[in-house]
N, C-alpha and C positions, 0 to 999 in steps of 0.2 A: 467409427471410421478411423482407419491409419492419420496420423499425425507427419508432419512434416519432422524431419530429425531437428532445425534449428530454428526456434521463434526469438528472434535479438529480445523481444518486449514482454511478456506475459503478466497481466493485472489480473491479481486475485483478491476475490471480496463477495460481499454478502449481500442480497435486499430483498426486503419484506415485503410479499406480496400478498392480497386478500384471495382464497380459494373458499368455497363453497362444501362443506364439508359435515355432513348428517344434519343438514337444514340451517345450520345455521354457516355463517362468515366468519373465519380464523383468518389471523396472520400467522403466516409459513416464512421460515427464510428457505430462500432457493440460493448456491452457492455458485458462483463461475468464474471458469477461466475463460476469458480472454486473451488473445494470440495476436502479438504485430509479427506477421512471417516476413520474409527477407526483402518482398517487392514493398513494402508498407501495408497491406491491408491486412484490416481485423478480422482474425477469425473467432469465431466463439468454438474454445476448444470443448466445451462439458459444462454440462447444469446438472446440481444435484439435491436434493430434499438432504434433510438430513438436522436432527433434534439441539445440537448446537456444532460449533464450530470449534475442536481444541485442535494439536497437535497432531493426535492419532488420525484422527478425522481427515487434513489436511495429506497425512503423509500417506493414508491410500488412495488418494484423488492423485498426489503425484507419481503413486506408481500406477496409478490407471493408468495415467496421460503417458508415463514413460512404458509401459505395455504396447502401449498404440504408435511406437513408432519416435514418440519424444526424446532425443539423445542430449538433448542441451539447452540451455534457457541460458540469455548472457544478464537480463535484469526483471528480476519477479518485484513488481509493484505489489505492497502489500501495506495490509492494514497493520496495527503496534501487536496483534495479538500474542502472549505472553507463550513460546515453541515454535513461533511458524516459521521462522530463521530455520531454526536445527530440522527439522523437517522437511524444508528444503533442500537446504546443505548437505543431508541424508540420503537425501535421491539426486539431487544435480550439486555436488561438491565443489563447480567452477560461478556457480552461479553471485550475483551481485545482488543484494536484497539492499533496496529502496524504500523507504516507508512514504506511502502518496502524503500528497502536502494536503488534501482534505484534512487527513488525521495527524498529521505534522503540524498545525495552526491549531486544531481541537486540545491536543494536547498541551501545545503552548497555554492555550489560553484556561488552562487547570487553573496555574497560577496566576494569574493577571486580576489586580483589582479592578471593578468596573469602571470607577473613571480613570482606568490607563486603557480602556480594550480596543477605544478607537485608533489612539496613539499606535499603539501594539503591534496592531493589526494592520496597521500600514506601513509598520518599519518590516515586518514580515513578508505583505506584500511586494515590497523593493529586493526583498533576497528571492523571494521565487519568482520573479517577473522578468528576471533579470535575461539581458540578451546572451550572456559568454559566464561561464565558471568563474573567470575574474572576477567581472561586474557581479555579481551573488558574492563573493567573498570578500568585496570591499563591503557589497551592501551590508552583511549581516558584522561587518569589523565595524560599521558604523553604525547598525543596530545595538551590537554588544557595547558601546560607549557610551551611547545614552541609558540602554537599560540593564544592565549586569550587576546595578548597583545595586537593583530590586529584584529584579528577577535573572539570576547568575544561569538557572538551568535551562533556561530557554535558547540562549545561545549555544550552551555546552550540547541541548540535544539535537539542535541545528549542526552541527559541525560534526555531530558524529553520524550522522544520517544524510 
């Protein structure tokens, strides 16, 4: 189906679903976009099978989406995967890539000793909960004060994201 020319939101990501497949049950990743279009509702822009998920993979789903009508995306939610920036940027050059805070907290807590992950993970909480861009940038100046001592890159990759 034709796409609308401008979705402000579009979250792209992956999930493993069981299909029934020569008698027996496999997990399949099925892949989609999701669409916030300009009134706020979600549209599901495409689902697609497909054997994994790299760069190449990503960057013909976006010129499917851009085929169908898609002229601009203002912020692709996405997971950390290693190309899917430039693969965006490739097809929508104006676009703002965001890494969702599921895999922004996963990744934080690479580095986190276990008995800091409660800690951690509440001083993290306070930067993504936060009501105003301020209040997240105080939280996480007051995040990096208690932990940057230990964990320097947690902050650094909050702040660049």
């Amino acid at each position: 189906r034709q796409l609308d020319a401008l979705y402000p939101i579009v979250y792209m990501d992956c999930i493993v679903v069981k299909v029934r497949q020569n008698g027996s049950v496999i997990n399949k990743a099925v892949f989609l976009a999701l669409g916030i279009n300009t009134e706020g509702q979600k549209e599901l822009l495409g689902m697609w099978l497909a054997e994994n998920e790299g760069e190449k993979f990503w960057l013909s789903v976006l010129t499917e989406l851009k085929n169908r009508g898609l002229q601009d995306i203002l912020i692709a939610c996405v997971d950390g995967l290693k190309g899917f920036p430039d693969a965006i940027n490739s097809v929508f050059p104006q676009t703002h890539i965001q890494l969702c805070i599921i895999h922004m907290v996963r990744n934080s807590l690479k580095y986190v000793a276990w008995k800091d992950y409660k800690a951690v993970t509440s001083g993290l909480k306070a930067v993504y909960q936060a009501p105003t861009e301020e209040a997240a940038l105080m939280a996480l100046d007051a995040f990096a004060g208690e932990w940057d001592n230990k964990y320097p890159q947690i902050s650094k990759s909050w702040r660049a994201h």
